[in-house]
N, C-alpha and C positions, 0 to 999 in steps of 0.2 A: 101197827101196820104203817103208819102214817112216817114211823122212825125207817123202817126197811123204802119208802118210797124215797123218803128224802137221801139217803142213802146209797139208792141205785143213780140218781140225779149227781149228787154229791162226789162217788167214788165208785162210778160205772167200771175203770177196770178192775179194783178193789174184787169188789161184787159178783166181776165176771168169774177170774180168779176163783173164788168161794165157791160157786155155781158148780164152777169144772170140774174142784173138790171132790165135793159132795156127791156128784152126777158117776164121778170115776170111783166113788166106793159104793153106792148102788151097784153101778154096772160090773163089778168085780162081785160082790155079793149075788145080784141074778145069773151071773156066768157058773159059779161054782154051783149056785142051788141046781140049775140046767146040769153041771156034771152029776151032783151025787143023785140024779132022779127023781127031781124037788116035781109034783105036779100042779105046783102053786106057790106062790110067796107074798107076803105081809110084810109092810112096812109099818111101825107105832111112828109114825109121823101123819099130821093131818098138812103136809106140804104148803101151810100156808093161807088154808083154803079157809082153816078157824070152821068147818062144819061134818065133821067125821074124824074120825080118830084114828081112822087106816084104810089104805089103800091098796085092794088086791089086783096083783099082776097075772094076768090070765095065765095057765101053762100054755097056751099058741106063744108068748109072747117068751117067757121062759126058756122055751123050744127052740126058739127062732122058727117056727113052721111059718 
């Protein structure tokens, strides 16, 4: 963790860049799961947090309701 903070310090647009990434293939993966009638979705990433193994996305959020 201590390498990802020095990092953000170090190579902020770098970082930014990566974030954007990552964020724009999430958001393309919850778009699609919302088309084919996903009422929930799972990510196997613990986003950093190092205390869970996954993170579920409500279907409100899904939906866009």
């Amino acid at each position: 963790m201590e390498v990802y903070f020095a990092d953000l310090a170090l190579y902020p647009d770098e970082l930014r860049r990566l974030h954007e990434i990552v964020a724009g293939v999430y958001e393309q993966k919850i778009r699609l799961a919302a088309e084919a009638g996903a009422e929930g979705i799972f990510f196997c990433e613990d986003m950093g947090t190092q205390n869970c193994t996954a993170k579920k996305v409500p279907a409100k959020v899904v939906r866009g309701d």
